[in-house]
C-alpha positions as CSV (number, residue, x, y, z in Angstrom):
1,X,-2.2,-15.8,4.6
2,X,-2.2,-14.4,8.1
3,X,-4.1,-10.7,8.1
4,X,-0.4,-9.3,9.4
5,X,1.3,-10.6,6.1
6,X,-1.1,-9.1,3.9
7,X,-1.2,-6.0,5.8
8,X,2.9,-6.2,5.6
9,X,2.7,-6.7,1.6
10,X,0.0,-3.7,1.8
11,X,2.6,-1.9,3.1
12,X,5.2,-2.6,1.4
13,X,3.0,-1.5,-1.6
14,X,2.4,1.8,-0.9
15,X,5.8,2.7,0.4
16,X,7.1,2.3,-3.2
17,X,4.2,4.2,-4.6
18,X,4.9,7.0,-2.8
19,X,8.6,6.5,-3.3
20,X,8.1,6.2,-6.4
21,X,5.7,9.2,-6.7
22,X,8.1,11.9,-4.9
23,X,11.0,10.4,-5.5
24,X,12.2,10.6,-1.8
25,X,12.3,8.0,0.7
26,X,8.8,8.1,2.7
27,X,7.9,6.0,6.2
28,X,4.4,5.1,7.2
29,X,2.7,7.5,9.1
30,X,-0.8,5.7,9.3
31,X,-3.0,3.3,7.6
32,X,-6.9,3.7,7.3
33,X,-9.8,2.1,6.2
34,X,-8.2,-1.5,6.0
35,X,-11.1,-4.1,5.2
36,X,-10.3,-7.8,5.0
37,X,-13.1,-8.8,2.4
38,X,-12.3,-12.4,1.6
39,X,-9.8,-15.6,3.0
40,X,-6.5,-16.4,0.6
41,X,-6.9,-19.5,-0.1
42,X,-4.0,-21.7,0.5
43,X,-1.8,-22.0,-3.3
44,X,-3.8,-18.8,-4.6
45,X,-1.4,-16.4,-6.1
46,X,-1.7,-12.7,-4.8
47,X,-1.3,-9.1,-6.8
48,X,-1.0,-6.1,-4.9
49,X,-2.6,-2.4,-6.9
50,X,-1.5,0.8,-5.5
51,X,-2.6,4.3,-6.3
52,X,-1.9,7.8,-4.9
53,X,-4.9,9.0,-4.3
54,X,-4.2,12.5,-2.7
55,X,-1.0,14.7,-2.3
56,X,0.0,17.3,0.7
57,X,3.0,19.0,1.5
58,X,4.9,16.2,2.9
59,X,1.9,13.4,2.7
60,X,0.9,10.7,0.0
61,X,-1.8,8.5,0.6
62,X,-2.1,5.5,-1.2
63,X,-4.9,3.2,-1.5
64,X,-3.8,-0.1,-1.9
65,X,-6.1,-3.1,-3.0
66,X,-4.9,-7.1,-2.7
67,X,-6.1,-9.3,-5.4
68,X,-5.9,-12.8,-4.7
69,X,-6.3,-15.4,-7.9
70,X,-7.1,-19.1,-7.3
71,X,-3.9,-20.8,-9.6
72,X,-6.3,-23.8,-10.8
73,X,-9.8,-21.7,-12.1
74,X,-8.3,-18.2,-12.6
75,X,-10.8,-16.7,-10.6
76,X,-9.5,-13.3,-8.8
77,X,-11.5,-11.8,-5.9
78,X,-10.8,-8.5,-3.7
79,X,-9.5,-9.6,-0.9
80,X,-8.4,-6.4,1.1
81,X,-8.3,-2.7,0.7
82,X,-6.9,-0.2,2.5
83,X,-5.6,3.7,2.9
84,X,-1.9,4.2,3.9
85,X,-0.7,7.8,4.7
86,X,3.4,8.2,3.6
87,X,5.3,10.4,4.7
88,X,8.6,12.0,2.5
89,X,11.5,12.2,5.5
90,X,15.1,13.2,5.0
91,X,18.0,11.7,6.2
92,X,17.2,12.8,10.0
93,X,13.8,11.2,9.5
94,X,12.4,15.1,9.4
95,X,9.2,15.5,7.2
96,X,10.0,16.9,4.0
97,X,8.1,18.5,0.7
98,X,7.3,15.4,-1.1
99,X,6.9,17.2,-4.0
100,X,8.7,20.0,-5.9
101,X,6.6,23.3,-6.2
């Protein structure tokens, strides 16, 4: 896996944390802290963990680890990590509260 597809399916994670979170359709503002740890081996199967790790008005950051697992021994390894800042937008792509008060 090419480190722009795994950053994609990174991505892709947090955006439906956060989604799912506020409830309110967010758009990647920034992404921190990504560390490439370990190679996907070709026919390994991947897993993608996301957790909201801190709340603002209109931000959600979600760290986001990528698990890779060898389909043959089981074996899983960390492959990446990373910090991914979402942003709650409305319609006009405006920054909104992501959460209710």
């Amino acid at each position: 896996m090419f480190g722009g597809d795994a950053l994609a399916q990174m991505t892709k994670a947090a955006f439906v944390a956060a989604t799912r979170a506020s409830r309110k359709t967010t758009v990647l503002a920034s992404c921190q802290h990504i560390d490439f740890k370990h190679r996907i081996t070709v026919g390994s199967i991947i897993e993608l963990v996301a957790r909201i790790v801190r709340t603002g008005r209109s931000s959600t950051t979600v760290e986001v680890e990528l698990w890779s697992e060898d389909l043959m021994d089981g074996r899983q390894t960390l492959t990446a990590r990373g910090a991914f800042i979402m942003v709650a937008v409305d319609r006009d792509n405006r920054p909104v509260p992501a959460f209710a008060a």
